[in-house]
MARMIVEX-801214 format. One record per residue: residue number from 1; residue in three letters; x, y, z of N, C-alpha, C in turn. Coordinates in steps of 0.1 Angstrom, whole numbers, padded with zeros to 4 digits, m for minus. Atoms other than C-alpha are relative to their C-alpha. Layout:
residues N
+-----+-----+-------+-------+-------+-------+-------+-------+-------+-------+-------+
:   n : res :  n_c1 :  n_c2 :  n_c3 : ca_c1 : ca_c2 : ca_c3 :  c_c1 :  c_c2 :  c_c3 :
+-----+-----+-------+-------+-------+-------+-------+-------+-------+-------+-------+
: NUM : Ala :     X :     Y :     Z :     X :     Y :     Z :     X :     Y :     Z :
...
+-----+-----+-------+-------+-------+-------+-------+-------+-------+-------+-------+
This chain:
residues 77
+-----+-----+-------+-------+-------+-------+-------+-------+-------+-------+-------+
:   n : res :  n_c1 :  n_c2 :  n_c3 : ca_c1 : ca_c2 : ca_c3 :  c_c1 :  c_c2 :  c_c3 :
+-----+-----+-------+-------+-------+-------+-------+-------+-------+-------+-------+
:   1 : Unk :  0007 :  0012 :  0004 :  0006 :  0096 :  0102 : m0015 :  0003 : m0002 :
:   2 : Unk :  0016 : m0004 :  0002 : m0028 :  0110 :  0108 : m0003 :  0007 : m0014 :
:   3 : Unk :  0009 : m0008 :  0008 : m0031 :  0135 :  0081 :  0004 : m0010 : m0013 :
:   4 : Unk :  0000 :  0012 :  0015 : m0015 :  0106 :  0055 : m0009 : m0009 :  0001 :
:   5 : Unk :  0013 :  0008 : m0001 : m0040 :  0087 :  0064 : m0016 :  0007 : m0001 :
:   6 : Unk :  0015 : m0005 :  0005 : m0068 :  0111 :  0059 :  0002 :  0007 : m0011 :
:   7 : Unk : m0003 : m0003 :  0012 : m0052 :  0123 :  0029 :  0001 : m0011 : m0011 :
:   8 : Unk :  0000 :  0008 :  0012 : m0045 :  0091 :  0010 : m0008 : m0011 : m0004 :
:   9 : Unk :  0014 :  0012 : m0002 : m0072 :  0070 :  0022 : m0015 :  0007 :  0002 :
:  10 : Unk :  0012 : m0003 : m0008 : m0101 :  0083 :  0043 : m0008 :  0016 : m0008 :
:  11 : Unk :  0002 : m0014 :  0006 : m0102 :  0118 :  0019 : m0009 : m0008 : m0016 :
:  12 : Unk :  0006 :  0003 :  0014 : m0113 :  0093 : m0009 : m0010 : m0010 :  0000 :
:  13 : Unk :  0017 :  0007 :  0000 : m0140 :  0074 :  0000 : m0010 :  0002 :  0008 :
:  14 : Unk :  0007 :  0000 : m0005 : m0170 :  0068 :  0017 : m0001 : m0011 :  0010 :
:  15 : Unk :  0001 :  0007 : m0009 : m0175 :  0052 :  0048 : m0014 : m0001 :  0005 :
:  16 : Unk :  0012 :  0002 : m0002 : m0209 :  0035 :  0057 : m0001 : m0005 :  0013 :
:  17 : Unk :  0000 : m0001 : m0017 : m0204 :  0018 :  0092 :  0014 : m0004 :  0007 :
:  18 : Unk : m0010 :  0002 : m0009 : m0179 :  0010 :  0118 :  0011 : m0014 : m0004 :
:  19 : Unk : m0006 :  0011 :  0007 : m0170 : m0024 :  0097 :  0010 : m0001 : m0005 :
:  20 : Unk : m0008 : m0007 :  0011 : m0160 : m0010 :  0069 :  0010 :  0007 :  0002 :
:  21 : Unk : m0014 : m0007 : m0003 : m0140 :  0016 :  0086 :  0013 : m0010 :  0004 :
:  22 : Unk : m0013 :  0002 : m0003 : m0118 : m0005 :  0102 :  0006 : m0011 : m0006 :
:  23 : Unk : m0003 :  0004 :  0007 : m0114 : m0027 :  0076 :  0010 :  0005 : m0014 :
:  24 : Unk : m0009 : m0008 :  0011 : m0099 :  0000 :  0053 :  0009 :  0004 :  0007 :
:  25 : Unk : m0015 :  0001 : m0008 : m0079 :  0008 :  0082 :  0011 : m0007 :  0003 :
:  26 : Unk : m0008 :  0013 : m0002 : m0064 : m0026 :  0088 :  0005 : m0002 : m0017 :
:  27 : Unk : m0007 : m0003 :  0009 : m0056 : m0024 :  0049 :  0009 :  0011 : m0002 :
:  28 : Unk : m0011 : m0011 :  0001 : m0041 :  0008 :  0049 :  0013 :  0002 :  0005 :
:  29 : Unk : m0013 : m0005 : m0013 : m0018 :  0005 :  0081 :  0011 : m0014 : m0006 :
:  30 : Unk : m0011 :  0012 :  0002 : m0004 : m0030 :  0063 :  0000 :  0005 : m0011 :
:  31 : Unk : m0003 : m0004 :  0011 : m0001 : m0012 :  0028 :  0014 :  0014 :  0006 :
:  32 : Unk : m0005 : m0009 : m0009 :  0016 :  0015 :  0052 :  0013 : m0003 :  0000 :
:  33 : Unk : m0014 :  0007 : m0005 :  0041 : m0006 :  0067 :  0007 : m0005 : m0009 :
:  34 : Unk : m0007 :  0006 :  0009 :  0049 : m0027 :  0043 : m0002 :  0003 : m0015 :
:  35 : Unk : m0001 : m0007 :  0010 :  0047 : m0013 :  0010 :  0005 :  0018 : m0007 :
:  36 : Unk :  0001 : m0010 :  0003 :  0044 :  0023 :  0010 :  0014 :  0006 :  0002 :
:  37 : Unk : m0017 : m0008 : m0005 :  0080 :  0041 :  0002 : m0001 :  0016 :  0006 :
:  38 : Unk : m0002 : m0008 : m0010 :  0090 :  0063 :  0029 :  0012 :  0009 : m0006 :
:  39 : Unk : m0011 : m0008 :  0005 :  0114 :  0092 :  0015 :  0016 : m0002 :  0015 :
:  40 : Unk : m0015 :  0002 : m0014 :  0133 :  0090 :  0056 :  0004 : m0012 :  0000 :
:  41 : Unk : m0010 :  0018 :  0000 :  0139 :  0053 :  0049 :  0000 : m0007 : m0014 :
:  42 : Unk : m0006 :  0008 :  0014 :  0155 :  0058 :  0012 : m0007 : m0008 : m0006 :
:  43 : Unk :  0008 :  0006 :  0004 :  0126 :  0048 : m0003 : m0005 : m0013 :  0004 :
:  44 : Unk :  0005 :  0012 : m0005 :  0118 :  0017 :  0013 : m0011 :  0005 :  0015 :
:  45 : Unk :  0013 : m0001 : m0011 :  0089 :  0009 :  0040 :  0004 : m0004 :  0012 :
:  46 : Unk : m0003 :  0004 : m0013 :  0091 :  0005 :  0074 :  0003 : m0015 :  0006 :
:  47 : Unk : m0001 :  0017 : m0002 :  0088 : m0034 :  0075 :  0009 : m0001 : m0020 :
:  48 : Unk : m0001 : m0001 :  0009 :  0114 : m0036 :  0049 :  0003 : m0011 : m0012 :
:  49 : Unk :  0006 :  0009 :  0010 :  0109 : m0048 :  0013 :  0010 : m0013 : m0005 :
:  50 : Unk : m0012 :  0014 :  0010 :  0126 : m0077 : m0006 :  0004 :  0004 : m0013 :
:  51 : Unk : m0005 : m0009 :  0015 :  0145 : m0065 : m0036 : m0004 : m0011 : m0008 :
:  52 : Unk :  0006 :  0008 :  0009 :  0133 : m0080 : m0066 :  0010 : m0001 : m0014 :
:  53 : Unk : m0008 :  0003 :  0009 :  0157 : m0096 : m0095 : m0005 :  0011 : m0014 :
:  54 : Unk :  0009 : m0007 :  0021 :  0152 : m0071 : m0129 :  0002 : m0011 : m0009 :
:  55 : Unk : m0001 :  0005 :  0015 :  0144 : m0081 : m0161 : m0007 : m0017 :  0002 :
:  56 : Unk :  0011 :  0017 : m0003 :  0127 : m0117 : m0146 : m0014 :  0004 :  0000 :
:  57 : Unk :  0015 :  0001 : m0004 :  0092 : m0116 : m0152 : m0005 :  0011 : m0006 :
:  58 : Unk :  0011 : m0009 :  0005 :  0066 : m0097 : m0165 : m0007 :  0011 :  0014 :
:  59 : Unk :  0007 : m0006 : m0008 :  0054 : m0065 : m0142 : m0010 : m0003 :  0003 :
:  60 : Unk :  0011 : m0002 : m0005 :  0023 : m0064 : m0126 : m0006 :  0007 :  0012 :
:  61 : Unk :  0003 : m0005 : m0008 :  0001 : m0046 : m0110 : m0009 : m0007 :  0012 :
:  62 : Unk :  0003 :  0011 : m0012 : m0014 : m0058 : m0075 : m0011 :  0014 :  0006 :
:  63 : Unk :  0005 : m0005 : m0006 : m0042 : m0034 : m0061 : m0002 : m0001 :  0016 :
:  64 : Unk :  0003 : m0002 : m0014 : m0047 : m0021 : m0026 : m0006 :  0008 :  0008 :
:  65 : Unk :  0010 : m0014 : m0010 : m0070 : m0004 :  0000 : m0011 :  0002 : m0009 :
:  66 : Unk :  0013 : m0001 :  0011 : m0099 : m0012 : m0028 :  0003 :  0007 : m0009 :
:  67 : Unk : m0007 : m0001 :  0009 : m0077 : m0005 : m0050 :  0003 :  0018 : m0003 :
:  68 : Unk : m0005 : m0013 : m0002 : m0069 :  0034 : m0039 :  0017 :  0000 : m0006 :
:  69 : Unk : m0017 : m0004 :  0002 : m0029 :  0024 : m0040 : m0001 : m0014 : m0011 :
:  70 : Unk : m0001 :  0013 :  0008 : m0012 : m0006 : m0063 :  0010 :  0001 :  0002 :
:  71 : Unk : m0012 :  0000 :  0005 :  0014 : m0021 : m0060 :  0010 : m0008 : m0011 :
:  72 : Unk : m0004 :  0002 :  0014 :  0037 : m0033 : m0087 :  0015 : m0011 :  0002 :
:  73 : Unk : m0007 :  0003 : m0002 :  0058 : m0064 : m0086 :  0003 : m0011 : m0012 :
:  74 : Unk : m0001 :  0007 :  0010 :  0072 : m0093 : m0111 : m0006 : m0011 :  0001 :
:  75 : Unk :  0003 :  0007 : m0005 :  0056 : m0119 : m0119 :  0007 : m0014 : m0001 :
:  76 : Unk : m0009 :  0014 :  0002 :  0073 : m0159 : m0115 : m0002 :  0001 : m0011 :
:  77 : Unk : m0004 :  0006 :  0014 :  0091 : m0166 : m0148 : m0003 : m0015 :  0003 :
+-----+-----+-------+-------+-------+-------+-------+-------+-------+-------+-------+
């Protein structure tokens, strides 16, 4: 967990004070849990996701962690 976390977050920005940090941290660890696919849990996240109907809706993207990751879901037809 540590080094994905200083690899996909903390390696790409700049941190100014103690605020900030743990504000990117409290986004990260919930982009973490609940979004980010895990290859040991068959692609899904640890808190896991809700499958989404195909072909309803128009994609979209949804930024995260100041917009480092995004995620990508449909939007209401």
């Amino acid at each position: 967990m540590i080094g994905t976390l200083r690899r996909e977050c903390l390696d790409n920005i700049i941190v100014f004070n103690e605020r900030q940090l743990a504000r990117v941290l409290r986004e990260y660890l919930d982009y973490y849990h609940r979004h980010r696919p895990h290859r040991s849990l068959d692609r899904d996240s640890p808190i896991p996701r809700t499958e989404e109907v195909v072909d309803e809706g128009e994609i979209i993207e949804l930024p995260m962690v100041g917009g480092l990751h995004h995620r990508y879901t449909r939007r209401a037809a």
